[in-house]
DSSP file (Angstrom, degrees, kcal/mol; ACC not computed):
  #  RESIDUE AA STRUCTURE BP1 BP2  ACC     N-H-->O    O-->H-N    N-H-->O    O-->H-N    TCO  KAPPA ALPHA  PHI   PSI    X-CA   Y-CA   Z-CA
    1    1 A X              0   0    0      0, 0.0     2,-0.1     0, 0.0     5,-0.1   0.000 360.0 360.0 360.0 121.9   25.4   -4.1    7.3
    2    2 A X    >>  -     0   0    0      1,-0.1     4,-1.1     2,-0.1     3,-0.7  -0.612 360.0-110.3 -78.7 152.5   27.8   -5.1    4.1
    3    3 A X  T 34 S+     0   0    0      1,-0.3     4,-0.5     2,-0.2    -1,-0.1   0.144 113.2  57.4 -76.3   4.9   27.4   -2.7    1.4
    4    4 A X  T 3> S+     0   0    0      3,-0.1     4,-2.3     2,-0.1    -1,-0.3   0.597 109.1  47.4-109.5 -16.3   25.5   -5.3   -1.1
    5    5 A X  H <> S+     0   0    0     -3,-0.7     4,-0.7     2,-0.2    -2,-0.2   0.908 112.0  47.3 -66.6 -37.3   23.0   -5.8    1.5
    6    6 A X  H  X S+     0   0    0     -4,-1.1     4,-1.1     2,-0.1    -3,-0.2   0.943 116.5  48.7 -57.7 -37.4   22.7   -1.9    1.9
    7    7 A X  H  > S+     0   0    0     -4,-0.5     4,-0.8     1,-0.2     5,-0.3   0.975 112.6  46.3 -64.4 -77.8   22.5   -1.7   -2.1
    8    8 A X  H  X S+     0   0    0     -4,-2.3     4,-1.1     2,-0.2    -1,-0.2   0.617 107.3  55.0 -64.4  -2.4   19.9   -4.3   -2.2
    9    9 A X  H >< S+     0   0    0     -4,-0.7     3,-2.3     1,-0.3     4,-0.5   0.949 113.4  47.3 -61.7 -90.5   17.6   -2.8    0.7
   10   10 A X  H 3X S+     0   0    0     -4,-1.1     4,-0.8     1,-0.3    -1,-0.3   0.298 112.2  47.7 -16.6 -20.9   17.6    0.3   -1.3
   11   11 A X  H 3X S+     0   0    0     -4,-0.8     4,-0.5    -2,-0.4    -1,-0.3   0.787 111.4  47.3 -97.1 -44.9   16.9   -1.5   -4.3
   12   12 A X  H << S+     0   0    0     -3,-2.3     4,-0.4    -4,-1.1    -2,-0.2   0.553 110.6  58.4 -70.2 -39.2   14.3   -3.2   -2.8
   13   13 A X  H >> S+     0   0    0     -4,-0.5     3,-1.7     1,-0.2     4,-1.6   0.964 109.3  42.5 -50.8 -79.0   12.9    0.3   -1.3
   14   14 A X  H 3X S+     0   0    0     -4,-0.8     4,-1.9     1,-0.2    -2,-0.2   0.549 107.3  54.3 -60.4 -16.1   12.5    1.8   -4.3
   15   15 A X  H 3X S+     0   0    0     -4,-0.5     4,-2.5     2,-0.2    -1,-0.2   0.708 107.3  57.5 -83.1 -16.4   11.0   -0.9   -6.3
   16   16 A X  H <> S+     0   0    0     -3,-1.7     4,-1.2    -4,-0.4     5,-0.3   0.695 110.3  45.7 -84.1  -9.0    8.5   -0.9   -3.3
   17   17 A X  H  X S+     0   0    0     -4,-1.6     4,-3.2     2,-0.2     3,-0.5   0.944 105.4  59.9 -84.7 -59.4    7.8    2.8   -4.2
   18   18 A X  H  X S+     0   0    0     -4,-1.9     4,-1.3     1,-0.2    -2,-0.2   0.946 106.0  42.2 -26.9 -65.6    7.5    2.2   -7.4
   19   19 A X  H  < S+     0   0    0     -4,-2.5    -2,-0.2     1,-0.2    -1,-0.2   0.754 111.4  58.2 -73.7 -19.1    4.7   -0.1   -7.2
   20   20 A X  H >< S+     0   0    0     -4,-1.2     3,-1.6    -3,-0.5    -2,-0.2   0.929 111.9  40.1 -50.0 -77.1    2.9    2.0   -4.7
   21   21 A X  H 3< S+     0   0    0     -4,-3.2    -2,-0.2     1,-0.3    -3,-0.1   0.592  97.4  78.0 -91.3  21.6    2.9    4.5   -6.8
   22   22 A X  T 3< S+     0   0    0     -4,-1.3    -1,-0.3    -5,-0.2     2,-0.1   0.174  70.8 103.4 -67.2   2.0    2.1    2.5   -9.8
   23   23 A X  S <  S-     0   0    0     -3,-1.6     2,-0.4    -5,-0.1    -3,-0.1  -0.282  75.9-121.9-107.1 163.7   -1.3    2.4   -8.8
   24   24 A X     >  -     0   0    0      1,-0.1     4,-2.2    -2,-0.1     5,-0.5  -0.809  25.8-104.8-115.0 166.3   -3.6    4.8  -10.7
   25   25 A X  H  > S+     0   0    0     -2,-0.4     4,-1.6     2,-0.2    -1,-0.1   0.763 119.0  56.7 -70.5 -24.1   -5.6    7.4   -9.4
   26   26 A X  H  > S+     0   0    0      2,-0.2     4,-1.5     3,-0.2    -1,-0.2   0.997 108.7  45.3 -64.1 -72.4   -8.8    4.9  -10.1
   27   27 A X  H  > S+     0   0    0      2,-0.3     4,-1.8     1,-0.2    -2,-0.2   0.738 108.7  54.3 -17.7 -70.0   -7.6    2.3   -8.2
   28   28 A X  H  X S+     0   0    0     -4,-2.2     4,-1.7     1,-0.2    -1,-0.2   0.882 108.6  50.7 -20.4 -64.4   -6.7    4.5   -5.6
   29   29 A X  H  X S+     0   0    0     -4,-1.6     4,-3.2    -5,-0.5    -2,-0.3   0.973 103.3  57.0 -41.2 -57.0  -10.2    5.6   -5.6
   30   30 A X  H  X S+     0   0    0     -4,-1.5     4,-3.3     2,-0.3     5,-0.3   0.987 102.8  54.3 -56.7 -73.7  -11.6    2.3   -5.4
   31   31 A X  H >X S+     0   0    0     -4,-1.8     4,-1.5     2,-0.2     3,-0.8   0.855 111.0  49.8 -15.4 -98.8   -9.5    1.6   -2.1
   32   32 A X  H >X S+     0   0    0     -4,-1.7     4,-2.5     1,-0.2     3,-2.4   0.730 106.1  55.7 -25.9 -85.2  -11.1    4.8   -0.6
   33   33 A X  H 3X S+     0   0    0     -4,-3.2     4,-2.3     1,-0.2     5,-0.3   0.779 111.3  39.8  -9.1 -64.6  -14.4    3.7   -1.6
   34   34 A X  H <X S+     0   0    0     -4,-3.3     4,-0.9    -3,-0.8    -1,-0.2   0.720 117.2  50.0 -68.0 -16.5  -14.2    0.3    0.3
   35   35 A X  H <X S+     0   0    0     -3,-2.4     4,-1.5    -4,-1.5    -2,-0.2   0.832 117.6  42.6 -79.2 -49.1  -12.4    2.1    3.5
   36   36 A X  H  X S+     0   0    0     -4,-2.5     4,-2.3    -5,-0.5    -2,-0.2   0.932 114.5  47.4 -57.2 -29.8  -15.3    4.8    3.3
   37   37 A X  H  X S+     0   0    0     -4,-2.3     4,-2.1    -5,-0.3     5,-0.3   0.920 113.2  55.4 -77.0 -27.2  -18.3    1.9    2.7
   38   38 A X  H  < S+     0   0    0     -4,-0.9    -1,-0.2    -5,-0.3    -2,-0.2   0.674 100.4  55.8 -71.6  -2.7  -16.4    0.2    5.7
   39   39 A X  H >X S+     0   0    0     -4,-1.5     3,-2.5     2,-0.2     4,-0.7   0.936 114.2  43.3 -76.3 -69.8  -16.8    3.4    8.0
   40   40 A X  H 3X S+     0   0    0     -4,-2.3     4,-1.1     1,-0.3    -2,-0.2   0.388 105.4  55.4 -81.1   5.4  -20.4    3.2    7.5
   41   41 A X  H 3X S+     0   0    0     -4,-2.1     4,-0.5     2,-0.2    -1,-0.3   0.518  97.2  71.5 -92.8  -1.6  -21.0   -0.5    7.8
   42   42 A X  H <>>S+     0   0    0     -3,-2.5     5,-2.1    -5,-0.3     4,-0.6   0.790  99.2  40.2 -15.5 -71.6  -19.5    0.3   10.7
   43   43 A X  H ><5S+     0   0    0     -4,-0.7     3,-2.9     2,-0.2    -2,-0.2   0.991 114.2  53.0 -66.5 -69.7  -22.9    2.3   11.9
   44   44 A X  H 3<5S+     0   0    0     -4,-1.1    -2,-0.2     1,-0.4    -3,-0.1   0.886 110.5  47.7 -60.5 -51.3  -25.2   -0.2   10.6
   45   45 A X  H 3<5S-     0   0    0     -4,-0.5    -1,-0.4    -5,-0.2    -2,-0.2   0.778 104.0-129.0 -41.5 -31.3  -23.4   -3.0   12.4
   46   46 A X  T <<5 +     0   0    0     -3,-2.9     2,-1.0    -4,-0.6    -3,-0.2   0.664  59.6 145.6  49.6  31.9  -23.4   -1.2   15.3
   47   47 A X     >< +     0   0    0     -5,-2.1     4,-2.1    -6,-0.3    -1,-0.2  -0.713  20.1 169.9 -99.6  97.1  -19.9   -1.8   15.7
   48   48 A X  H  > S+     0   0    0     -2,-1.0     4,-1.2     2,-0.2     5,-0.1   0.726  82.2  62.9 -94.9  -0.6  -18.0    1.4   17.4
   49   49 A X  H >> S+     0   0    0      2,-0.2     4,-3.4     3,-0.2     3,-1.3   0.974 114.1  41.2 -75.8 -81.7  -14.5   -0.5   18.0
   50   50 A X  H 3> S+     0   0    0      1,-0.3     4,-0.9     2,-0.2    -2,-0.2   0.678 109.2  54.5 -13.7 -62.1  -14.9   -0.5   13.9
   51   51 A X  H 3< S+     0   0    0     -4,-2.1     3,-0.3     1,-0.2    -1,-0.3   0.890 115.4  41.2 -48.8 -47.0  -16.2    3.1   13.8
   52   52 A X  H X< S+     0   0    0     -3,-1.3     3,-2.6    -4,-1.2    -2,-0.2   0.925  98.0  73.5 -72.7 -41.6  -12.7    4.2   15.9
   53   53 A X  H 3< S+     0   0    0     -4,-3.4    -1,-0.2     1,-0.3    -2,-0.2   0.926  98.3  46.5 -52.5 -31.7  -10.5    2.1   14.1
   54   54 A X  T 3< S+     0   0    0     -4,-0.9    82,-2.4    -3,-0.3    -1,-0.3  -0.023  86.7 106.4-106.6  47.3  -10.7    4.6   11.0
   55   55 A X  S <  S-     0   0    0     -3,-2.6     2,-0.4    80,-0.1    82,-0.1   0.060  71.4-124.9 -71.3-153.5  -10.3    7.4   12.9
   56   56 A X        -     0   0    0     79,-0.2    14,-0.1    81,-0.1    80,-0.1  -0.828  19.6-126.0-139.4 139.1   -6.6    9.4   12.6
   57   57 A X  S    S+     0   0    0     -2,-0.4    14,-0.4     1,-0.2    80,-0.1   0.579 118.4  45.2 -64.2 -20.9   -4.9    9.9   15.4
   58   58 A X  S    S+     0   0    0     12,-0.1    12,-0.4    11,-0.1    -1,-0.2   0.444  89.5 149.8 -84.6  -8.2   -4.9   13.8   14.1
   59   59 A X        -     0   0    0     77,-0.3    11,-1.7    10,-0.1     2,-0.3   0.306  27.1-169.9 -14.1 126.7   -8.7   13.4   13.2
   60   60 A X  E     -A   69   0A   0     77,-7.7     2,-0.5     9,-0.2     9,-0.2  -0.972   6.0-161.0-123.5 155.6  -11.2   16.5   13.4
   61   61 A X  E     -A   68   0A   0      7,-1.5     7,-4.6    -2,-0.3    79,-0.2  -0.991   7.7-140.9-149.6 139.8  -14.2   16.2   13.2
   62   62 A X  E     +A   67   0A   0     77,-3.7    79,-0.3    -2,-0.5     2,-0.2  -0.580  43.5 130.6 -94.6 131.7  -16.9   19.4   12.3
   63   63 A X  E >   -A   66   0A   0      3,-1.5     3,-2.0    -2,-0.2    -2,-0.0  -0.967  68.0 -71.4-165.9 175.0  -20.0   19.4   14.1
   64   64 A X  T 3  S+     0   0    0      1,-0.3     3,-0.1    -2,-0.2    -2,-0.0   0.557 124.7  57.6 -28.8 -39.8  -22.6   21.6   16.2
   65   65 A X  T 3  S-     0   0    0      1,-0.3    -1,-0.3    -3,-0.0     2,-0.3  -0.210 117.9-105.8-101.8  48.6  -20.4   21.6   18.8
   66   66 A X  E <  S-A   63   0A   0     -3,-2.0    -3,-1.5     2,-0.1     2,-0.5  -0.600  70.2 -21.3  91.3-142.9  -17.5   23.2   17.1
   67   67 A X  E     -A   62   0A   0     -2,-0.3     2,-0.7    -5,-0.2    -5,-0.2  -0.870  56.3-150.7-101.6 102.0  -14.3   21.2   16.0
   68   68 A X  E     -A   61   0A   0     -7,-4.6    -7,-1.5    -2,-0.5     2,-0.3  -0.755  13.5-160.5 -97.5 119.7  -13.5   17.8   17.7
   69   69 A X  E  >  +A   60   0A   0     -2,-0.7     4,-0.8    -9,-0.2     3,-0.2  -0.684  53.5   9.2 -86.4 151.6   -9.9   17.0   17.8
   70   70 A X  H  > S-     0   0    0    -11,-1.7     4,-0.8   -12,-0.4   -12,-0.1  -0.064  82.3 -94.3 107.2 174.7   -8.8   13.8   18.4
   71   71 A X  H  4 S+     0   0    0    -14,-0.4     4,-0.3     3,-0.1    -1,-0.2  -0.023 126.3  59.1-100.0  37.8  -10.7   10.4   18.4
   72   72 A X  H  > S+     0   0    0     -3,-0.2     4,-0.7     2,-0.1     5,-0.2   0.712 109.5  44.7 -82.1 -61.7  -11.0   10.6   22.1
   73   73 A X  H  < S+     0   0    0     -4,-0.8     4,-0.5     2,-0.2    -3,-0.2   0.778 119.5  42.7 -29.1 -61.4  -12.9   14.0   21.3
   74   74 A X  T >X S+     0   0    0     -4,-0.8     4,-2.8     1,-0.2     3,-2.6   0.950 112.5  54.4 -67.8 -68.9  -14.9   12.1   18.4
   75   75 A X  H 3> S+     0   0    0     -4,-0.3     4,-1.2     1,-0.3     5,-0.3   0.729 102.0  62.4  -4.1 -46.3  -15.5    8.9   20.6
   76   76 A X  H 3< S+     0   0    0     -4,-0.7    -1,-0.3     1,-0.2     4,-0.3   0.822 116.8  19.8 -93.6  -0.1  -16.9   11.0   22.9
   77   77 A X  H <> S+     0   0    0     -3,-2.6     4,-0.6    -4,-0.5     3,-0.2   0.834 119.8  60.6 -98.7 -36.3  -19.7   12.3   20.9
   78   78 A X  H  < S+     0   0    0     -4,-2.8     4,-0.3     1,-0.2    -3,-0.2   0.603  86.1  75.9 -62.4 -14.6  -19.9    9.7   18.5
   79   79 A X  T >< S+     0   0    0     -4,-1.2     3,-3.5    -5,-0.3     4,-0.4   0.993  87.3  59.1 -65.3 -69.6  -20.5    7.0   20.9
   80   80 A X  G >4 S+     0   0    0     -5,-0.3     3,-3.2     1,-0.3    -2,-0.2   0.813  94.6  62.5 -20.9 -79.6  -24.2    7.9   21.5
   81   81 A X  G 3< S+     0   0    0     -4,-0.6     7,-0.4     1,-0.3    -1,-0.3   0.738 104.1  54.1 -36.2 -12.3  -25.0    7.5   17.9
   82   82 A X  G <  S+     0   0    0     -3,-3.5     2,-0.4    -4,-0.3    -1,-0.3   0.108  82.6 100.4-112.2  16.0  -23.9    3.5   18.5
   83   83 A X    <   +     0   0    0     -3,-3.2     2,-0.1    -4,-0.4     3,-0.1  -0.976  68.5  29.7-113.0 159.8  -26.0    2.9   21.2
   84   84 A X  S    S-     0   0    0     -2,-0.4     3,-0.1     1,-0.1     4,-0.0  -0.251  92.5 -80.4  58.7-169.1  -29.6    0.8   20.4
   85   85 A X  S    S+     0   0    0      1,-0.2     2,-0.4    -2,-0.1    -1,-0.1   0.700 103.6  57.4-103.5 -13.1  -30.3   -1.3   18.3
   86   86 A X  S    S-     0   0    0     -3,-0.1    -1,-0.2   -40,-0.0    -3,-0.1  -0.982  79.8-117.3-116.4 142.8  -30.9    0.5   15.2
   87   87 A X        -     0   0    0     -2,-0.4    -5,-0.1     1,-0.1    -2,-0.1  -0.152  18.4-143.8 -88.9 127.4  -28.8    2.6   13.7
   88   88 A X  S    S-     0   0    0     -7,-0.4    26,-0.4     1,-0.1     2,-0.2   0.694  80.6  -9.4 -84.4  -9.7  -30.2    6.5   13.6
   89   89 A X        -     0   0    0     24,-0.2     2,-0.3    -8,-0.2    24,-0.2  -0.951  62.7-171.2-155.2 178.2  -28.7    7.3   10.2
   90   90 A X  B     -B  112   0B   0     22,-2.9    22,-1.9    -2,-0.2     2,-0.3  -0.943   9.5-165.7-155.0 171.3  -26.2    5.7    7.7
   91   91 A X        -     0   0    0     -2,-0.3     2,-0.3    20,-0.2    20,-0.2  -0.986   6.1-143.9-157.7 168.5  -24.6    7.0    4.6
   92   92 A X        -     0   0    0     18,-0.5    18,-0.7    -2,-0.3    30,-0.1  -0.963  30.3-100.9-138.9 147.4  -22.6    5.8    1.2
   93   93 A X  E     +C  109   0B   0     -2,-0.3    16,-0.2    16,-0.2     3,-0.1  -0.196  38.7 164.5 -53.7 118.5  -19.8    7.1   -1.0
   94   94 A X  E    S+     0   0B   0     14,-1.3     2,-0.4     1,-0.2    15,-0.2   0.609  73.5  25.1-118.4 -28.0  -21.4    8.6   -4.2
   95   95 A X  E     +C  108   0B   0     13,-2.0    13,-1.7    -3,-0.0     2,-0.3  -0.891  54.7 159.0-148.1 146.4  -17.9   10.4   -4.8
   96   96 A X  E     -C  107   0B   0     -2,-0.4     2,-0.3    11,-0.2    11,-0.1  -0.960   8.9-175.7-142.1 157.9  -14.3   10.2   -4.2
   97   97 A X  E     -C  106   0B   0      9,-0.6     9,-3.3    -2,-0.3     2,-0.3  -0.864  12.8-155.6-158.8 146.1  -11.6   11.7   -5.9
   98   98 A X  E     -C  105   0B   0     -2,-0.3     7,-0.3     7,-0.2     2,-0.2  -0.897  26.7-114.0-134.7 142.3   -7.8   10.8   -4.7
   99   99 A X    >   -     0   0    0      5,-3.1     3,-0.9    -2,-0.3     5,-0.3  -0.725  32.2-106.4 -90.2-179.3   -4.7   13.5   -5.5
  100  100 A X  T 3  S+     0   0    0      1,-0.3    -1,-0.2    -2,-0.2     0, 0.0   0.847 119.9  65.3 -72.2 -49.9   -2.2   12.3   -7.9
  101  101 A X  T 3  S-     0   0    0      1,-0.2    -1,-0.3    -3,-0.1    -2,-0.0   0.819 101.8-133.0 -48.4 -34.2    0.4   11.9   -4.7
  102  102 A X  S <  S+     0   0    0     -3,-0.9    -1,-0.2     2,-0.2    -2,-0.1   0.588  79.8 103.0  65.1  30.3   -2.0    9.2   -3.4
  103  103 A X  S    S+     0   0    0      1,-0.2     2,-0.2    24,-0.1    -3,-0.1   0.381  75.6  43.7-117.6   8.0   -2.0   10.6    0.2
  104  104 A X        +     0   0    0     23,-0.3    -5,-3.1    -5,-0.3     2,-0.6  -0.961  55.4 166.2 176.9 108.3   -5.3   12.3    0.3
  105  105 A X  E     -CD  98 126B   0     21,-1.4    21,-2.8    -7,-0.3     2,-0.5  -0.946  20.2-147.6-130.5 153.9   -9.1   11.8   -0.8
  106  106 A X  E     -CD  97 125B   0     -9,-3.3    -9,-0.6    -2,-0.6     2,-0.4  -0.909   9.2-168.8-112.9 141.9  -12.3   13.1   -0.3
  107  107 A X  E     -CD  96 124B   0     17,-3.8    17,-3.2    -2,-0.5     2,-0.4  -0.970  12.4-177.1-122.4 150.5  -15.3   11.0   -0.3
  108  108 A X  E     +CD  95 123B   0    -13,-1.7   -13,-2.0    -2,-0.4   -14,-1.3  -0.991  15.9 120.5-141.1 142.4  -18.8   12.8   -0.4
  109  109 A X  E     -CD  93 122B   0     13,-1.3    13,-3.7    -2,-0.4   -16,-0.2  -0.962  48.6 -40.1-176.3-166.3  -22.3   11.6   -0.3
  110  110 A X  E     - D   0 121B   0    -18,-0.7   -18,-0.5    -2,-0.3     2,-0.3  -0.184  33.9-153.3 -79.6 157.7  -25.7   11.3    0.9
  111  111 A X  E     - D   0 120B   0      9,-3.2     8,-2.7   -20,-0.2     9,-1.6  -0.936  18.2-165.1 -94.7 108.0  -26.9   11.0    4.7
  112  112 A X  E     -BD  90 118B   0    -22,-1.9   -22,-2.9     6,-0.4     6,-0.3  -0.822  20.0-131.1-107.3 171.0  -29.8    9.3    5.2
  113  113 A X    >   -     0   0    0      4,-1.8     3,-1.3    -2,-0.3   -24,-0.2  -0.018  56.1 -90.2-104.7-178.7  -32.5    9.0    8.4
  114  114 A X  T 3  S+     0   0    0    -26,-0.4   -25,-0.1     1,-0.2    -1,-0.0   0.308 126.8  68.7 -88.3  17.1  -33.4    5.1    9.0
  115  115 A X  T 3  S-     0   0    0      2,-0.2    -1,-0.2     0, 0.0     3,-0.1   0.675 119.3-107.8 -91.6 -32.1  -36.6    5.6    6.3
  116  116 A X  S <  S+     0   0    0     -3,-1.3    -2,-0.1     1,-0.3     3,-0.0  -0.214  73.1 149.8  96.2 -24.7  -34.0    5.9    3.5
  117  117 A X        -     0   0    0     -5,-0.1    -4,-1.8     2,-0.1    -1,-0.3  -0.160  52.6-121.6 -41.9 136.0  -34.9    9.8    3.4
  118  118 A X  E     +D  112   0B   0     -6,-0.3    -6,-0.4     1,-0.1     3,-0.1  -0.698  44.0 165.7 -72.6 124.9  -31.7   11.9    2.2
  119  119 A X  E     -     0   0B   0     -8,-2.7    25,-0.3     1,-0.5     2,-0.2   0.294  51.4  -6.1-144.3  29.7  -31.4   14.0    5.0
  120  120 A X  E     -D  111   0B   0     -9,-1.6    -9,-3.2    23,-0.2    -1,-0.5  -0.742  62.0-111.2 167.2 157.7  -27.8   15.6    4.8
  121  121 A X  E     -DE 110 142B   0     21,-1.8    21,-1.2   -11,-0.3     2,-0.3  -0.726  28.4-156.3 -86.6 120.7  -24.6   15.5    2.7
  122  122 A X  E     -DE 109 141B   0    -13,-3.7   -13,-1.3    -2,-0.3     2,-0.4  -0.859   6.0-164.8-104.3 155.4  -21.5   14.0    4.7
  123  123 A X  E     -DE 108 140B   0     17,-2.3    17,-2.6    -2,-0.3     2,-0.4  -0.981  11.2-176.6-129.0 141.3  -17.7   15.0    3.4
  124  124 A X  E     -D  107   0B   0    -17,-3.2   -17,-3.8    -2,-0.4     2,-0.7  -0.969  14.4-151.1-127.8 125.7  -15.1   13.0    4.6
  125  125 A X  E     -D  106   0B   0     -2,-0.4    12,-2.5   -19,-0.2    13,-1.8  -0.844  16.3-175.2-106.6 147.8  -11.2   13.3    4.1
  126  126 A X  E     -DF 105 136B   0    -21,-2.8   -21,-1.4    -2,-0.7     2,-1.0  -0.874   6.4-156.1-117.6 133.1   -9.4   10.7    4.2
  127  127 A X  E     - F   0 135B   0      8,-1.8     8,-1.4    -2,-0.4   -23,-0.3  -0.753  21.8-132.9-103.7 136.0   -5.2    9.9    4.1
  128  128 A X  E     - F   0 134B   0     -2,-1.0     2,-0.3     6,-0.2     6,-0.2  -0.329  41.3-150.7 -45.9 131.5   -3.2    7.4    3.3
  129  129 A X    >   -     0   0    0      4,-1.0     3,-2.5     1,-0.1    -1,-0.0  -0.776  39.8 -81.7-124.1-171.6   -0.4    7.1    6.3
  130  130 A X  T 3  S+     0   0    0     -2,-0.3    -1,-0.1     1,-0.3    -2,-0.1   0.452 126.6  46.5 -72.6 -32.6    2.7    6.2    7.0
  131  131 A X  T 3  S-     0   0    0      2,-0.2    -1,-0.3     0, 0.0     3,-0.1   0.354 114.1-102.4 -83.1   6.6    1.4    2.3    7.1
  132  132 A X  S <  S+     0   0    0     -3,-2.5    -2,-0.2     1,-0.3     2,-0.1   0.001  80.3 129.0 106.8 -27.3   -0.6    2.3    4.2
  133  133 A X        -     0   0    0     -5,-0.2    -4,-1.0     1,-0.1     2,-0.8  -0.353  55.3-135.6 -79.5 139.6   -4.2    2.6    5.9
  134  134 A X  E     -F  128   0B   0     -6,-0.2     2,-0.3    -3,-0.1    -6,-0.2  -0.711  34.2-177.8 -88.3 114.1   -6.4    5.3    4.5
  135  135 A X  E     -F  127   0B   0     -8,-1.4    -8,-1.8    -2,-0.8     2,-0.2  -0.876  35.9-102.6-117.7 164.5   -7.8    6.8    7.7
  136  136 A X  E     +F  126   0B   0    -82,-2.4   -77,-0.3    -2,-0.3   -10,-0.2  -0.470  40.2 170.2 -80.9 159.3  -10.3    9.5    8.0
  137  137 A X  S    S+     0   0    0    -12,-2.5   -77,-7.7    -2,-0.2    -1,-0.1   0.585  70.9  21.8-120.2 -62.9   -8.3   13.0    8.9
  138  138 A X        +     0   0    0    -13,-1.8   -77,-0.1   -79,-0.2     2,-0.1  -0.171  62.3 171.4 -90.4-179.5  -11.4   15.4    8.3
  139  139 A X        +     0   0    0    -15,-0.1   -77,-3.7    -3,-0.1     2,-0.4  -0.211   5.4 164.2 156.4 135.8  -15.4   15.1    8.3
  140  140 A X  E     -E  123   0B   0    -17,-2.6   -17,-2.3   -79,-0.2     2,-0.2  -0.977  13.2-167.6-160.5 125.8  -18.6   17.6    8.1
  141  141 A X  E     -E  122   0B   0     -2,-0.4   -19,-0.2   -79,-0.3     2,-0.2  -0.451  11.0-165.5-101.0-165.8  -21.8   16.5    7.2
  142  142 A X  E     -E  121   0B   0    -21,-1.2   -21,-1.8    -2,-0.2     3,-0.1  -0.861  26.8 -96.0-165.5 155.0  -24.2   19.3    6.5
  143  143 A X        -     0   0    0    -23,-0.2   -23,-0.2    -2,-0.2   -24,-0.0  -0.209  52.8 -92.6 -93.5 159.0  -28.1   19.3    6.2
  144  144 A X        -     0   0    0    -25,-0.3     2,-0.3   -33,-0.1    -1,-0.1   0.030  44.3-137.4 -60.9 175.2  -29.5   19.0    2.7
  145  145 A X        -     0   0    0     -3,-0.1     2,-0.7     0, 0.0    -1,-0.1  -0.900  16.0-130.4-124.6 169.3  -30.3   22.3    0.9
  146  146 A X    >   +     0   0    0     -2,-0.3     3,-0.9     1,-0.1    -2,-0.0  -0.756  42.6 164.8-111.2  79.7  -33.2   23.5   -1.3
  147  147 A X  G >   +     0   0    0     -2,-0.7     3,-0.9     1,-0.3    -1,-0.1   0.478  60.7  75.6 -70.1   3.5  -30.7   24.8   -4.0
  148  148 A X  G 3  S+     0   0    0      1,-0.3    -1,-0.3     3,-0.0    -2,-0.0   0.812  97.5  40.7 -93.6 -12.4  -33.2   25.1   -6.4
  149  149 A X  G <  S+     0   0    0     -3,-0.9     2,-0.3     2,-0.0    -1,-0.3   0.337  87.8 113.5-111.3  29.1  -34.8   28.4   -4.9
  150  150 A X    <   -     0   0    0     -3,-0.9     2,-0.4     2,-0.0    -3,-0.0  -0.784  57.8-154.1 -88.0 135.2  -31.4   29.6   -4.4
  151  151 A X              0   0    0     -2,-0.3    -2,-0.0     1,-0.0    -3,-0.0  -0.988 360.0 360.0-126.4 125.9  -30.6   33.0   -7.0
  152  152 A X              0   0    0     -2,-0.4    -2,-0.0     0, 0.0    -1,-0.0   0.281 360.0 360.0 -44.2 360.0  -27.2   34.0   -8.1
């Protein structure tokens, strides 16, 4: 490689870093939003090739039966929920928040039963990788609470 080609790669690098990380933490956000509404049309589709695609290949994933690594792990529970024809719960993004770096979000929101009843809080994290796609890394839902009779 002649040394104005190396110069302009590098030049070329860095302008593409620059505009990555020209993006504002709203923006970001927004992204996360549409990866996260696209996990959970996912369910409601009944679509589980969809559901797997935004796993992480490090994924865990918090549940009843302890901490499932992997998407094999996750696959292999999460497949049940994707069989019939209607979908036994769904949920949507009510907040997400991105760090500064842009490598990391959380999104958190409602779980609801097929009625529309609320009937647990999911949090999901997600990262940005090494190709650009925000996949989910983390996720623990957890059943709603009655905070209000809760005392300090």
């Amino acid at each position: 490689m002649s040394r104005k080609t190396l110069i302009a790669a590098l030049c070329l690098a860095a302008l593409a870093v620059g505009i990555a990380s020209a993006q504002t933490s709203q923006e970001l956000a927004e992204q996360v939003r549409g990866v996260e509404k696209a996990f959970a049309r996912s369910m409601t589709e009944r679509d589980f090739d969809a559901f797997v695609s935004h796993l992480s290949a490090e994924t865990v994933f918090l549940s009843r039966q302890g901490a499932l690594r992997g998407p094999e792990a996750v696959k292999g529970v999460w497949q049940g929920f994707y069989e019939g024809k209607e979908a036994p719960f769904s949920w949507a993004p009510e907040q997400v928040e991105v760090l500064d770096s842009g490598t990391l979000a959380l999104s958190s929101g409602p779980v609801l039963d097929p009625a529309g009843k609320r009937m647990g809080t999911y949090n999901s994290v997600w990262r940005r990788e090494g190709d650009g796609v925000w996949r989910i890394v983390f996720d623990k839902g957890c059943p709603p609470c009655d905070c209000g009779s809760a005392k300090p």
